[in-house]
C-alpha positions, 0 to 999 in steps of 0.5 A: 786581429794583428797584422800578418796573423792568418785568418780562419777563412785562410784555412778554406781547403778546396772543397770550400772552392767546390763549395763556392762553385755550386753555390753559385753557378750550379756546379758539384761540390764533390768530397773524398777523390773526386774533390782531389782531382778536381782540385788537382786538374785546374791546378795543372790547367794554370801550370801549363797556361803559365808554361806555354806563355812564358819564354821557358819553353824556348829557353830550354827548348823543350814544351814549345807548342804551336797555336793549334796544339796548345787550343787543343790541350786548353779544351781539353782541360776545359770539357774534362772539367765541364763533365766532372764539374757540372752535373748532367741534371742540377741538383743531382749527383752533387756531392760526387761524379758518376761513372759516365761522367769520368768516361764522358770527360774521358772520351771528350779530353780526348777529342779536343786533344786529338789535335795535339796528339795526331798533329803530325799524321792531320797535316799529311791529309789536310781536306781528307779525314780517314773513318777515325778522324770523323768518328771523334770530329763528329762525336767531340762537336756532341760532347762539346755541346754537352759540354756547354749545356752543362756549364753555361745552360741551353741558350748557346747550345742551341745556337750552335746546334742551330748553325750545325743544322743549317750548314747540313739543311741549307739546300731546303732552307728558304731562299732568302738564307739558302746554300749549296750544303755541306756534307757530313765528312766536310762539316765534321773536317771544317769545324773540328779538324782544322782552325776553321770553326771550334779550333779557330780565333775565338778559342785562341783568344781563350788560349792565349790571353784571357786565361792569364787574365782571369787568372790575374784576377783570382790571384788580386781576389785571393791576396785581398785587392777586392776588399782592399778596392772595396774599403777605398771606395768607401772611406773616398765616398761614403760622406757623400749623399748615397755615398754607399752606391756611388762607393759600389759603383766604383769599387765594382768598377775597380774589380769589373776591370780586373775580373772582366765578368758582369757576373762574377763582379755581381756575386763578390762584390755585390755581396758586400755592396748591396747590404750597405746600400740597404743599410742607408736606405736604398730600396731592395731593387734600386741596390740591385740595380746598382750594383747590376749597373755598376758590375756590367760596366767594369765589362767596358772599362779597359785595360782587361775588358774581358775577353773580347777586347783581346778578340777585336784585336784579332777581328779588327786587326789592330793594336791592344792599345788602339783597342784600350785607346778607342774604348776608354773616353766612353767607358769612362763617361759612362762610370761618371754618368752612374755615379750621377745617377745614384746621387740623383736618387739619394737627392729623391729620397732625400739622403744624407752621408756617413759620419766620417771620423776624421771631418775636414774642411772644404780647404783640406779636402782640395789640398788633399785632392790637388796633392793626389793628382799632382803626385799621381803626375809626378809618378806618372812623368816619372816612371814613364821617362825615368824607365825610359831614360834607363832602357835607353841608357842601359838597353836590355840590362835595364830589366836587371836594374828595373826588377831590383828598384820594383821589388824595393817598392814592394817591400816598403810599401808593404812596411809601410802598410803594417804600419796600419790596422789590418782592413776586416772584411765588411759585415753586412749585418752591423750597423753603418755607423761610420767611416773608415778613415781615408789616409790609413785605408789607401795606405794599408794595400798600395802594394796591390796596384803594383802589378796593375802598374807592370801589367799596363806598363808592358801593354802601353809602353813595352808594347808587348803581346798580351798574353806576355804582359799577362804572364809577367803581371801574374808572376809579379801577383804570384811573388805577392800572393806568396810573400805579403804575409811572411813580410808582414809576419817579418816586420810585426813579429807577432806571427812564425814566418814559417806559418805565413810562408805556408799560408801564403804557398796555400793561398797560391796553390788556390788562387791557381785552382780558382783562376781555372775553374772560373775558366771552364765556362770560358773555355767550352763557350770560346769553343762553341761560338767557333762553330758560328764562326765556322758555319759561317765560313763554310756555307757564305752566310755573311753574303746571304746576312747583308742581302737579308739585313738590307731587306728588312731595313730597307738600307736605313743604317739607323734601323739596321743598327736597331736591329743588330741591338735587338739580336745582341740583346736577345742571344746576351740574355742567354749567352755569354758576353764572349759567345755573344759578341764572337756570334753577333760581330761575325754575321753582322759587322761586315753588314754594318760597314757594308752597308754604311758605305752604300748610304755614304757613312764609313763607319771604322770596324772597330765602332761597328765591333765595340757597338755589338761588344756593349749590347751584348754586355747590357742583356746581362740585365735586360729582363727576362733572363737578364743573369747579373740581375738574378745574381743582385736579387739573390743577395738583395731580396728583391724581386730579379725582374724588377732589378732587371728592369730598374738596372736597365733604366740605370744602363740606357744612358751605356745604350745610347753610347754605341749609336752617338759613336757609330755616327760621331767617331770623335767619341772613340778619338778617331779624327780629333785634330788636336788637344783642343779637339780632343778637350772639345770632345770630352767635356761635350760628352760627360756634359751630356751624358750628365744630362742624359742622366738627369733626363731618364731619371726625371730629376735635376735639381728637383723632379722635371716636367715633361718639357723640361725632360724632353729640352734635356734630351734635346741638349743631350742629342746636340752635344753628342752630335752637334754635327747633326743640326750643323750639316744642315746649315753647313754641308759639310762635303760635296761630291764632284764628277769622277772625271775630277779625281786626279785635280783632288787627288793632288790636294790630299796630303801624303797617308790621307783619305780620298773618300770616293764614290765607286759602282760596278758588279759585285763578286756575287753578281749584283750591281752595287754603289759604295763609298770608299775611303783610300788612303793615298801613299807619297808620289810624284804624280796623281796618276803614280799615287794612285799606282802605290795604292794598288788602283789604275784608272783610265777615262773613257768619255765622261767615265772614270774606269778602273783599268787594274787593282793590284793584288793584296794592295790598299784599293783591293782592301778598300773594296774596289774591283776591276770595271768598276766606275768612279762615279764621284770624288768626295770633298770637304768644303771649309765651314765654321766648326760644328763645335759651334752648336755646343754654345747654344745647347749649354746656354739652353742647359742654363735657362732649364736649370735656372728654371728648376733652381727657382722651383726648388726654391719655391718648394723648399720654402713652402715646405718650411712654412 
């Protein structure tokens, strides 16, 4: 096929798009009208998305929302098309949409629009809502469970109801869990007329941000970025020993970045990943497994990570990039420990690589290695001062100079892209004779990582919003999206620029569809979770979470944190990764934290949130329900339980990430002193997760023993926490008298910590023990630095008291209350780095792996004899 000719599956209409959608998630493929209005309907939904977030509301001063009037239309959209999309039954009315279900879309629009349309007369009787007002709060929280029922099944609808249901009955709940109650008038103002409970965060999250993102995706998706990814990780990895998989898992992983979906990357990519891994001689199960493994992780990888990533900014308050920042060192081990994985299991069943057709030596493959790292660097410096250097010269022209050079880049990219066969899409029943060539398949689609560059650009050094940095990324994907075909047509000549224009502007028309479709699941379950979160805030369940968790647990963090696992695990295999997390980290964050600090661990909130983000990715394959899992047995013939179950046997080595960092923060970069440090840190985590790896898979260089598997894992423990074994050795505080504090408070340095030990009465009555961090300001004296924190003490015999904590200041957000007591200030003492345990553990490593290589041996020559 020529460059720039349009291909038949160009020619797919939007009944393919309803076609798609039931086929894979049970949705209506509709004809004649109703096909057109939903074709019609998500495009609006992307138009207006694409309105509210660009600056051209403001320019022309017209369509300027606020927060509230814009999740308003966003759900309304969404249960519009929950009810005429989805069936009330699978299975039926699936080629067209009833009656009732116009009306109930209708009727729930309405409702979730109702903000939007009586925003004025709501803001004049805020607490009070008149007989109209509670008729459509009470009966959108109905079409809205409906709602969630139809797109995303039973399991969400029914934890909603659940807390629907509490906050009405918690007068008759057991004592343990019970409260107060709350009316009728009072649920139905809380979670509907107000930003409390469905309007709230989540929904906002959903609104502002992931819609552009997902939107992103299907624009890359629909320009052809997916078989573009696919192909690369092919040509870079097929020649290696189960070259196909390891191809898989970073293909996957490319388009799990973009898609932030577990199970939308299973059914793109997995359609093409897992039929060629069969072809090499991968069992049915263990292709699955996989590809399931491999599309959960693209979940964990920033910068996009879904939806919840954008959630822990608003939850943890903190920056994107500190998010992006903190997630990246054990996403990034884990991708590499999966790739390990796969090449442990092509060493069991003894496979070999794909022929490539061009074969070079060990001496040219580090050329081209080095020459791609060096120019990687180059390109980084570049772009990063010479853009710098320009606003810095230019100030805000630098743009108009800017957008010129990146719209250059993009038209000799593509130039040089037609200079090379067209990439074909994979068919899955040809044979696996060889390989694409590398050079010429990076070389046809370089131009897609162009608006990836303009998208972390505005995230990392614009320091945009999110949803701003989404915005300029998607036009810059629109702009490509519409114009590589008449380009490519331009430069080969061989094809009407007229036909490519149009097929580019149809490409564009259902990019926009697509990306709001693969939305209403998002949307309706962003909505829902908000009633956890509004249950929560009206009846004081999180209060009630701690007492119960610290009961069951006895306050063992260890086994609070098993628990809280076990939660997310359970509600993932039903819910949604979103939901999931929205619903986990709201009853069991606080309590984490809470905790911790009772038991003399302070765990920062974005460990305890990215611990609860991570289990709940993994239930996308924890059998019995494990979704992503059935999605891979689908396509690979295997049986969905033990995909599952093999998938997580794959995933054990994400499961054990979460505790390392909870009790080792340095694996999320949080108090590294330095490049040492943080070198230190990066090759003591890879080198153990590898470990790990060899380990669950009980096979290093040859198949381990039990000793040998149970001495990895020890090693594992050591250099995942090497402080472990050192703090016995070395304890690494020691607490003093409070009546101390101001001699240390004097030794900390300016924006420091004085971790203190503090008792007293809690707002709910009980007496408590904490240890606090407080950060200490600049001052003249110990006693004025304590002041500019907000904390005022005074000693009353052998008792350091607090006198006052000033309102909204530092030691009130630390947790600190007024007659509390200082009861012990704790220091670090000077020791020998923990760093130190790592010697011993790797020279351990070396005596297992000298021990397997001479079994190897052995084996190797009485197989040969």
């Amino acid at each position: 096929m020529a460059n720039g000719e349009p291909k038949a599956s160009d020619s797919r209409d939007h009944a393919s798009v309803d076609q798609f959608l039931q086929t894979e998630s049970g949705g209506r493929a509709a004809t004649g009208p109703a096909a057109t209005i939903l074709f019609v309907v998500p495009l609006c939904w992307s138009l207006f998305q694409l309105w509210i977030a660009s600056p051209l509301p403001y320019i022309f001063e017209f369509g300027i929302l606020n927060s509230t009037e814009a999740r308003s239309i966003h759900l309304a959209f969404a249960t519009f098309l929950a009810f005429t999309a989805f069936p009330m039954i699978k299975g039926k009315h699936v080629d067209h949409v009833p009656i009732y279900d116009w009306v109930l879309a209708l009727a729930a629009s309405f409702a979730a629009a109702y903000l939007f349309v009586f925003y004025e007369q709501l803001s004049t009787r805020p607490g009070a809502p008149i007989l109209q007002d509670m008729i459509v709060a009470l009966g959108g929280l109905v079409l809205l469970l409906e709602a969630t029922r139809r797109a995303l099944g039973l399991p969400l609808t029914i934890v909603a109801t659940v807390f629907i249901v509490y906050s009405l009955a918690g007068p008759y709940m057991p004592e343990v869990i019970s409260h107060k109650g709350a009316s009728l008038e009072k649920l139905a103002a809380h979670q509907w007329l107000g930003t409390e409970g469905v309007f709230g965060v989540a929904l906002g999250v959903s609104t502002s941000f992931v819609f552009l993102f997902v939107l992103f995706g299907a624009l890359l998706e629909r320009a052809g970025a997916g078989n573009y990814f696919i192909k690369v990780a092919y040509a870079l990895l097929g020649h290696m020993k189960g070259g196909p998989a390891k191809a898989a898992v970073v293909s996957s992983g490319l388009s799990g970045v973009i898609s932030g979906s577990s199970i939308a990357n299973v059914v793109t990519t997995g359609t093409f990943t897992i039929p060629l891994m069969k072809r090499v001689g991968f069992p049915a199960t263990k292709a699955g497994a996989v590809e399931v493994a491999a599309s959960t992780n693209g979940q964990l990888t920033p910068p996009i990570m879904g939806a919840a990533a954008f959630l822990m900014v608003e939850y943890v308050g903190i920056s994107y990039l500190e998010v992006i920042k903190h997630a990246i060192l054990p996403a990034l081990i884990s991708y590499v420990a999966l790739i390990y994985i796969v090449h442990l299991e092509a060493c069991k069943l003894k496979m070999h690589g794909i022929e490539r057709l061009d074969r070079p030596t060990l001496a040219q493959r580090m050329l081209n290695w080095v020459v791609l790292l060096l120019g990687l660097c180059i390109l980084t410096f570049a772009v990063y001062y010479g853009i710098g250097w320009s606003k810095e010269l230019l100030g805000a022209a630098a743009v108009w100079v800017l957008a010129p050079i990146v719209l250059a880049v993009y038209v000799g990219l593509v130039a040089y892209a037609t200079r090379f066969p067209e990439l074909e899409e994979d068919d899955p029943e040809a044979a696996l004779a060889e390989l694409p060539p590398v050079g010429s398949t990076v070389k046809t689609g370089l131009y897609y990582l162009l608006p990836v560059v303009v998208l972390v650009w505005c995230l990392t050094v614009e320091r945009f919003s999110p949803q701003l940095s989404a915005f300029w990324a998607t036009v810059f994907m629109i702009f490509i999206v519409i114009t590589q075909r008449p380009l490519k047509a331009f430069f080969h000549r061989n094809v009407p620029v007229f036909e490519a224009c149009r097929h580019g502007f149809s490409d564009l028309v259902h990019s926009l569809a697509a990306g709001a479709r693969n939305m209403v699941g998002i949307g309706v379950a962003t909505a829902t979770a908000g009633i956890v979160v509004g249950t929560v805030t009206l009846t004081g369940i999180g209060l009630v979470m701690t007492q119960f968790v610290e009961f069951i647990s006895g306050g063992n963090l260890l086994l609070m944190l098993i628990f809280t696992a076990i939660i997310s695990l359970i509600l993932g295999m039903g819910l949604p990764t979103t939901a999931n997390y929205i619903v986990v980290s709201t009853l069991m964050a606080p309590v984490i934290v809470t905790l911790g600090a009772q038991n003399g661990l302070i765990v920062p909130l974005i460990a305890v949130h990215l611990f609860v983000f991570y289990f709940g990715i993994l239930a996308d394959d924890t059998p019995p329900v494990g979704l992503a899992a059935y999605a891979a047995a689908a396509i690979s013939g295997g049986d969905p339980i033990r995909t599952g179950i093999q998938g997580f046997t794959y995933d054990i080595r994400t499961a054990i990430l979460p505790f390392m960092f909870i009790f080792n923060n340095q694996l999320l970069l949080i108090g590294l002193s330095g490049w040492f440090d943080l070198l230190v840190t990066v090759f003591s985590a890879v080198t153990a997760m590898l470990v790990f790896s060899a380990a669950t898979q009980g096979y290093w260089f040859t198949r381990s023993r039990k000793w040998e598997s149970a001495l990895l894992l020890l090693i594992t423990f050591t250099l995942f926490r090497p402080g472990f074994w050192w703090d016995m050795i070395y304890p690494p505080t020691e607490n003093r008298p409070g009546t101390e504090i101001m001699r240390h408070v004097e030794q900390v340095a300016v924006d420091d910590s004085l971790l203190i030990q503090a008792s007293g009465m809690s707002l709910d009555g009980s007496e408590v023990s904490t240890f606090v961090e407080l950060p200490l300001p600049e001052g003249e004296t110990p006693e004025h630095r304590l002041m500019q924190a907000g904390l005022e003490l005074r000693q009353d015999g052998d008792r350091m008291v607090v006198d006052f904590v000033g309102f909204g200041s530092v030691a009130e957000d630390a947790g600190i209350y007024f007659d509390w007591t200082v009861d012990a200030v704790q220091i670090q003492l000077e020791r020998p780095p923990k760093e130190l345990m790592i010697i011993p553990a790797l020279l351990l490593l070396v005596v297992v792996a000298f021990g397997q290589l001479r079994r190897r041996e052995r084996e190797q020559g009485g197989a040969t004899a």
